[in-house]
C-alpha positions as CSV (number, residue, x, y, z in Angstrom):
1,X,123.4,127.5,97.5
2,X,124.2,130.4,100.0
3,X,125.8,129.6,103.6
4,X,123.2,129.6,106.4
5,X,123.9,133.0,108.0
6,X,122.3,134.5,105.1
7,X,118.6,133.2,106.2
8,X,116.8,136.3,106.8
9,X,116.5,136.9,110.7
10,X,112.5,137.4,110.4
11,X,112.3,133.3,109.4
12,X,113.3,133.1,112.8
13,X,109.4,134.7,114.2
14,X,107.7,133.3,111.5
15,X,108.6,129.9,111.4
16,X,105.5,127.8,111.7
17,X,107.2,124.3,111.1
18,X,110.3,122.1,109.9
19,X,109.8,119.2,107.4
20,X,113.0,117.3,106.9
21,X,114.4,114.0,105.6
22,X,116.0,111.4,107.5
23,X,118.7,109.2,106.0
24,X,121.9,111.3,105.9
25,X,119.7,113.9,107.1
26,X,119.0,113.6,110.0
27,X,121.4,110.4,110.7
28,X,125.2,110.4,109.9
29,X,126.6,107.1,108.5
30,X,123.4,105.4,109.1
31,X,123.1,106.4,113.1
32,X,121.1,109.0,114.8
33,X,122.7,110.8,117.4
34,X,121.8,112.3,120.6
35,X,122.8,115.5,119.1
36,X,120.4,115.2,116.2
37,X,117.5,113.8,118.5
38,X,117.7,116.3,120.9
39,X,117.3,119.2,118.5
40,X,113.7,117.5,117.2
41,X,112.8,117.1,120.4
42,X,113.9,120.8,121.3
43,X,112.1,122.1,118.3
44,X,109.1,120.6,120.2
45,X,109.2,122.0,123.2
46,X,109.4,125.4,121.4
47,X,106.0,125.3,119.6
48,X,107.7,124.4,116.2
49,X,106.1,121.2,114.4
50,X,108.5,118.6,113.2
51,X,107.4,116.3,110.7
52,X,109.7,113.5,108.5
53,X,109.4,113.1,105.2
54,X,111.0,110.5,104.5
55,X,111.2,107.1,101.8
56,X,111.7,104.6,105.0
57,X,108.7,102.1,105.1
58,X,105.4,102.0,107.1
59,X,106.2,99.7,109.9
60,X,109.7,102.4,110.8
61,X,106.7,105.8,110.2
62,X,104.7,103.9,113.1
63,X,107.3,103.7,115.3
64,X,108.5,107.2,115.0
65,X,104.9,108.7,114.7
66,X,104.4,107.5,118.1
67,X,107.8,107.7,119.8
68,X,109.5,110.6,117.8
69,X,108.8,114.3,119.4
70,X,107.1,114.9,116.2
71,X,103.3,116.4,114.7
72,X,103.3,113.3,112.2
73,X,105.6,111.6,109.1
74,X,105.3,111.0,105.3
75,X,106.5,108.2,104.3
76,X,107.6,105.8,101.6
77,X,107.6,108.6,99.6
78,X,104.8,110.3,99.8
79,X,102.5,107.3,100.2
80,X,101.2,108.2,103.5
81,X,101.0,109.7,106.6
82,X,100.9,108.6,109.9
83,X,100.8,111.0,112.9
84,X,99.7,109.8,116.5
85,X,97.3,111.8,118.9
86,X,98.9,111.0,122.1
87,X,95.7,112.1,124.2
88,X,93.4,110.7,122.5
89,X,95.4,107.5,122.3
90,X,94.8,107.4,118.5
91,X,96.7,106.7,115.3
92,X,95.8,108.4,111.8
93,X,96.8,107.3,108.8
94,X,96.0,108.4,105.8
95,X,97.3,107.0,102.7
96,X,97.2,107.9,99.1
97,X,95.8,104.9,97.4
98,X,93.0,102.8,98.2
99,X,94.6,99.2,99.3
100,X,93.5,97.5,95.8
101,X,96.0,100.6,94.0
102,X,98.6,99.4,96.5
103,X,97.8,95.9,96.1
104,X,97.9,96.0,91.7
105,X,101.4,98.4,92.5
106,X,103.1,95.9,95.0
107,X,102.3,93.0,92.0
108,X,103.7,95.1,89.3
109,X,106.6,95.6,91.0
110,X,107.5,91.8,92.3
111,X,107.6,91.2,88.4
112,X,110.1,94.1,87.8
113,X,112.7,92.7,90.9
114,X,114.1,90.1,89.2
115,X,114.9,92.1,86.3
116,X,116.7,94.6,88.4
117,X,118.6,92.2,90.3
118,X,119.6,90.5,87.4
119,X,120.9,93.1,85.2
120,X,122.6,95.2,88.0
121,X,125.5,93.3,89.7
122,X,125.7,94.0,94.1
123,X,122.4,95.8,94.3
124,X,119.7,93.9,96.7
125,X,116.3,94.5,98.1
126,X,116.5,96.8,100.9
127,X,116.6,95.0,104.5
128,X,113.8,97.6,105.7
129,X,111.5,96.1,102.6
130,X,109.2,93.9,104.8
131,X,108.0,96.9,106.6
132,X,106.7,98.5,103.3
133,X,103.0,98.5,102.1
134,X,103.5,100.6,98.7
135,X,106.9,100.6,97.1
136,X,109.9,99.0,96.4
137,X,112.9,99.8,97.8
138,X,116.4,98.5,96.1
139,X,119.9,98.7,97.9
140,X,122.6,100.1,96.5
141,X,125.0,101.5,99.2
142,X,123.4,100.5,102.7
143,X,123.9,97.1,103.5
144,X,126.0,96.3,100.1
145,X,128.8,97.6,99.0
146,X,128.4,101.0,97.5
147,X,128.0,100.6,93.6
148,X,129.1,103.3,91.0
149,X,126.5,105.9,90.2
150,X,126.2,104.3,86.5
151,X,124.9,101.5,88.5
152,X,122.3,103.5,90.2
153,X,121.2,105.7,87.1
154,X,120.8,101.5,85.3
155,X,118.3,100.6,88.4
156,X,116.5,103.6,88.2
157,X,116.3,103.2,84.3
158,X,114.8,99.7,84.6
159,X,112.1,101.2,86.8
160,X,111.3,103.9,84.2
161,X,111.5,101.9,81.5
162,X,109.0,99.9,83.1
163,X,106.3,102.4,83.9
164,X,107.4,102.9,87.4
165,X,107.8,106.2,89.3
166,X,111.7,105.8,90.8
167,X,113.7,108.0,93.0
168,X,117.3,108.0,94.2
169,X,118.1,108.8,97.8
170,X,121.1,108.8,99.2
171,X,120.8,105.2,100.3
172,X,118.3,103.4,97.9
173,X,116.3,103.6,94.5
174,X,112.6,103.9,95.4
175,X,109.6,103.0,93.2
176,X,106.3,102.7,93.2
177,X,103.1,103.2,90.6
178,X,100.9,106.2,90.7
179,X,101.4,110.2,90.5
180,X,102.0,110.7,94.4
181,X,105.5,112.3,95.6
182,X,106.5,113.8,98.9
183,X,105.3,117.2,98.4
184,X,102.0,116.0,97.3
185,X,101.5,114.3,100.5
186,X,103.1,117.4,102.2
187,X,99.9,119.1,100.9
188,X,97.8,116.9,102.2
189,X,99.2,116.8,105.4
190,X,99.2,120.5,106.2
191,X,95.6,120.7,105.2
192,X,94.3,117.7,106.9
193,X,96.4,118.3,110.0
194,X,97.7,121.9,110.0
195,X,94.2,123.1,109.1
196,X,95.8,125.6,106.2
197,X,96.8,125.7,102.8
198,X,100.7,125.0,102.4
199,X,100.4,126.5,98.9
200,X,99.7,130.3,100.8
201,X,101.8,129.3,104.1
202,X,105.0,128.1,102.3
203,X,107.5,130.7,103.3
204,X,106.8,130.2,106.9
205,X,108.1,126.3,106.5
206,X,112.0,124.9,106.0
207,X,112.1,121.9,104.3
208,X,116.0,119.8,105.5
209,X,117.5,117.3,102.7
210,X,120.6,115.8,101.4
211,X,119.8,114.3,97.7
212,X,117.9,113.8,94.2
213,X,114.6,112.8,96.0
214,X,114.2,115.9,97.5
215,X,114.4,118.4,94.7
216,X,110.3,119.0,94.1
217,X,110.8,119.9,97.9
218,X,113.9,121.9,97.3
219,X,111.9,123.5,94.5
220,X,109.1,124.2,96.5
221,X,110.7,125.8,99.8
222,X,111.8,129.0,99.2
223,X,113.2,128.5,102.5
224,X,115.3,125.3,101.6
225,X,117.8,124.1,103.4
226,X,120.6,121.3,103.0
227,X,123.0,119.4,104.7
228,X,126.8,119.8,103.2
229,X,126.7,115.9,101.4
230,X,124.1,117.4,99.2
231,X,126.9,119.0,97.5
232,X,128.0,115.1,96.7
233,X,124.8,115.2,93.9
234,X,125.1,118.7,92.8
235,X,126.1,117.3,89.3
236,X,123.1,115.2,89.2
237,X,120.3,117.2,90.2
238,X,118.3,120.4,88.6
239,X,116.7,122.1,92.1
240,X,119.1,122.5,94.9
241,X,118.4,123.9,98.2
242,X,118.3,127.9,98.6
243,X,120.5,127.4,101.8
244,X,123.3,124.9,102.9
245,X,124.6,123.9,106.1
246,X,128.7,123.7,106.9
247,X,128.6,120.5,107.9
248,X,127.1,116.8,106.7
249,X,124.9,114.4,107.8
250,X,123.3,114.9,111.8
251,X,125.7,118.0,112.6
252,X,124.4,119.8,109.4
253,X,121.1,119.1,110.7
254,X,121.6,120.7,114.2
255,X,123.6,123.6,112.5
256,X,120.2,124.4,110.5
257,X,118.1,123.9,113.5
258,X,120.2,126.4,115.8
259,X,119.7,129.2,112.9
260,X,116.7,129.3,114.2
261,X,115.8,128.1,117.6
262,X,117.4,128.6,121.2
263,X,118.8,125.8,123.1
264,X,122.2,124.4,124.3
């Protein structure tokens, strides 16, 4: 991972849009600051497109689709995307599956819970898992105490073992049934919103994370970027962003924007 000041000034004209993570992203310690806010909303007002990507549910992607300074947001993984047209007073969403897929995945899922819960001492459903229409989202370090990253690895395990896709944030262990991902829906987005193909277009793009879930996107960006606390799951992951930020969480975030945007 190289230090930020080595991101090629031209980025700078070229930049079409930022895709970023949330949790530990974005936020620091599980709050967003005005600090962090008010770069996405400076991004904005400079003709940059902002979008989350995030694993957070359906009923939090709402909410931010049509408050949040941003173009859209992926969510639960790459399940969706909502994004609001302000003057036309609209919502789209476009999701993945067709609702019987979701319907047959949610199902297979309430059967795995148990087993999970069971065989994995302090872990717990995620307090955000009423708001989901797709996935399931287990607990390990958010509103429990945080368990050891054996712990983690067993959850995710159970998932796989099962059939299930699973991914590790910084926060939770995701899953869900079906081939989808984040950079999958990316895709879609970009064609269905942007109007181009991501594939040609990728270099004009930063993608902002902090942990195993984002790797296809670290992957897939040459213009990657990550906050410092990604360096806590160096050991565990393959793909690691091309660029990384001084600082953790919200501040990392900011330092990142301010590489390549002007404002106070």
């Amino acid at each position: 991972m190289k230090p930020l000041y080595q991101i090629p000034d031209t980025l700078r004209q070229s930049l079409r849009g930022i895709f970023s993570d949330i949790d530990d992203t974005i936020t620091t310690n599980g709050m967003l600051s005005a600090e962090a806010y008010s770069a996405i909303e400076n991004i904005s007002e400079q003709g940059i497109d902002f979008v989350p990507i995030t694993g957070r549910p359906a009923g939090w992607c709402d909410m931010i689709a049509r408050f949040w300074p941003v173009r859209g947001v992926i969510g639960e993984n790459g399940a969706f995307f909502f994004s609001y047209d302000h003057k036309k007073k609209k919502m789209i969403r476009r999701y993945i599956q067709s609702e019987k897929e979701r319907s047959e995945g949610r199902k297979k899922l309430e059967k795995i819970k148990q087993k999970v819960l069971n065989e994995v001492a302090g872990c717990a459903v995620s307090s955000d898992q009423f708001s989901r229409i797709s996935d399931l989202a287990i607990d390990f370090c958010e509103d429990v105490p945080d368990l050891p990253i054996e712990a983690v690895k067993k959850i995710k395990e159970i998932f796989d073992e099962s059939g299930a896709t699973a991914k590790i944030s910084s926060i939770h262990v995701n899953a869900w049934f079906g081939e989808y991902s984040k950079l999958e829906m990316t895709r879609v987005f970009t064609k269905e919103i942007f109007d181009i193909d991501l594939d040609r277009y990728k270099d004009e793009f930063v993608f902002c994370g902090d942990s195993p879930n984002d790797e296809p996107l670290f992957q897939y960006f040459p213009n990657s970027c990550g906050v410092a606390n990604v360096k806590d799951f160096e050991s565990e992951m393959t793909y690691l962003p091309t660029y990384v930020s001084r600082s953790k969480g919200g501040k990392g975030f900011v330092e990142i924007c301010k590489k390549f945007l002007d404002f106070d």
